[in-house]
C-alpha positions as CSV (number, residue, x, y, z in Angstrom):
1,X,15.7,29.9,-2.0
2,X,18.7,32.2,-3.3
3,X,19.0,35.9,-2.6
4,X,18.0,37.5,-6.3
5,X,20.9,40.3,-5.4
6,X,24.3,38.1,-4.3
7,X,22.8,34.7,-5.1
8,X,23.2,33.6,-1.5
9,X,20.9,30.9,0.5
10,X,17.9,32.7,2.0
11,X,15.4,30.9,4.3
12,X,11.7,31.5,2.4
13,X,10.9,33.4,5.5
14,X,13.6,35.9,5.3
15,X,12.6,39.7,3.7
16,X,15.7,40.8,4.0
17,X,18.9,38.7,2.8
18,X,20.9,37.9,5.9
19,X,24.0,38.8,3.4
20,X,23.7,41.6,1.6
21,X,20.4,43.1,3.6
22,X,18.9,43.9,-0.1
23,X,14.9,43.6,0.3
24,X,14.2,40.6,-1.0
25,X,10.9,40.7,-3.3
26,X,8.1,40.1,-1.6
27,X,5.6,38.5,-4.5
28,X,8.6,36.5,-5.3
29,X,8.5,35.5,-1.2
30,X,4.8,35.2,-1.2
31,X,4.8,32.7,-3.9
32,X,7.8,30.2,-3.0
33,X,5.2,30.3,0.6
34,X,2.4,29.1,-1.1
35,X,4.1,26.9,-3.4
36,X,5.6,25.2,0.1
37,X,2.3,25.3,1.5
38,X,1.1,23.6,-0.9
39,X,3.3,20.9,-1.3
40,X,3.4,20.6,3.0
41,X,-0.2,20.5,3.1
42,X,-2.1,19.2,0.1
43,X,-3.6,15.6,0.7
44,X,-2.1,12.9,-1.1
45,X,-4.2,9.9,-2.3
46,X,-4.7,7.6,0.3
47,X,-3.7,3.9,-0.8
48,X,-6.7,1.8,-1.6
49,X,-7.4,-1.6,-0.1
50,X,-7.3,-4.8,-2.4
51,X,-10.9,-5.4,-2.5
52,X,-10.1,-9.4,-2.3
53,X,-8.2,-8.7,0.6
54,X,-11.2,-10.6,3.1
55,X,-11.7,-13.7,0.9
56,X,-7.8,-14.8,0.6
57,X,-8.0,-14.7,4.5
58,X,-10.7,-17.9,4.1
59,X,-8.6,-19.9,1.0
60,X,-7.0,-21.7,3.8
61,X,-9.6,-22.4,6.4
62,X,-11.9,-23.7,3.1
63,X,-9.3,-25.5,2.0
64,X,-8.9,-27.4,5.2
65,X,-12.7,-28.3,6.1
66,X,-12.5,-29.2,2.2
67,X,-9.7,-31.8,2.5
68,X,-10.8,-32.8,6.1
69,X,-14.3,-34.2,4.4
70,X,-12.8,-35.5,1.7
71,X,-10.2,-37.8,4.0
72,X,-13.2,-39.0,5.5
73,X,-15.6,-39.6,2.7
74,X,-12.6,-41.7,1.2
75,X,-11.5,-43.6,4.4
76,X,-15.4,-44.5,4.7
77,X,-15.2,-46.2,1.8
78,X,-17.8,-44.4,0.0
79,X,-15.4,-42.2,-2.6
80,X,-16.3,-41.2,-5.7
81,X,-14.8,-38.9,-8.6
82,X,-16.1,-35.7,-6.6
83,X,-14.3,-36.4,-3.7
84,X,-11.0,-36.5,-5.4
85,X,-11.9,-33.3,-7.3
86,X,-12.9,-31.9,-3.6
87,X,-9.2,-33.7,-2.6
88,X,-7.3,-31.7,-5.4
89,X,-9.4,-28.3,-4.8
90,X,-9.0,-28.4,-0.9
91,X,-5.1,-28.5,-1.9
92,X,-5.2,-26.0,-4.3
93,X,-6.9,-23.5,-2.0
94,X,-4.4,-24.2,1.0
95,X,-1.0,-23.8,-1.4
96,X,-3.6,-20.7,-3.0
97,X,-3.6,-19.0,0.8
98,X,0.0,-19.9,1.4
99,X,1.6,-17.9,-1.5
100,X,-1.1,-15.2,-1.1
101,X,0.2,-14.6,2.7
102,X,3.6,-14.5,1.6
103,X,3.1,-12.1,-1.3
104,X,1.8,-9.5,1.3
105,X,4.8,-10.4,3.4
């Protein structure tokens, strides 16, 4: 804050200017206070959490029980078109979780 008389730096605290020991005007003071208070004190928005934040933890897990059954429905012998749709899914999950983790760093 500046000293309304000879323009010097005041602390907001100060009724007198240090400098010039003019009276410094007190609704003037009173004010710049609250306005600091304010700005000290007021509670800011809190950052909200990514509601999807649980489910990408499981992308990876699912995607490995996914391609885990499929390697053995297809080494058994008994493969079909759903099983290399499960293949392709279970891969697409596990990349899916990998870029999600290092989006969030």
């Amino acid at each position: 804050m500046k000293c309304p008389y000879c323009g010097n730096d005041v602390d907001i605290n100060d009724e007198t200017c240090p400098y010039c020991f003019k009276k410094i005007d007190t609704e003037e003071n009173h004010n710049l206070r609250i306005q600091m208070l304010k700005e000290k004190y007021m509670e800011k928005p809190k950052p909200t959490k990514n509601k999807n934040s649980g489910s990408n933890k499981l992308l990876i897990p699912v995607g490995i029980l996914g391609l885990a059954a499929s390697f053995i429905k297809i080494f058994n012998g008994s493969s079909s078109f759903f099983d290399l749709f499960m293949l392709i899914l279970s891969f697409s999950l596990i990349i899916g979780g990998i870029k999600n983790k290092r989006r969030k760093g």
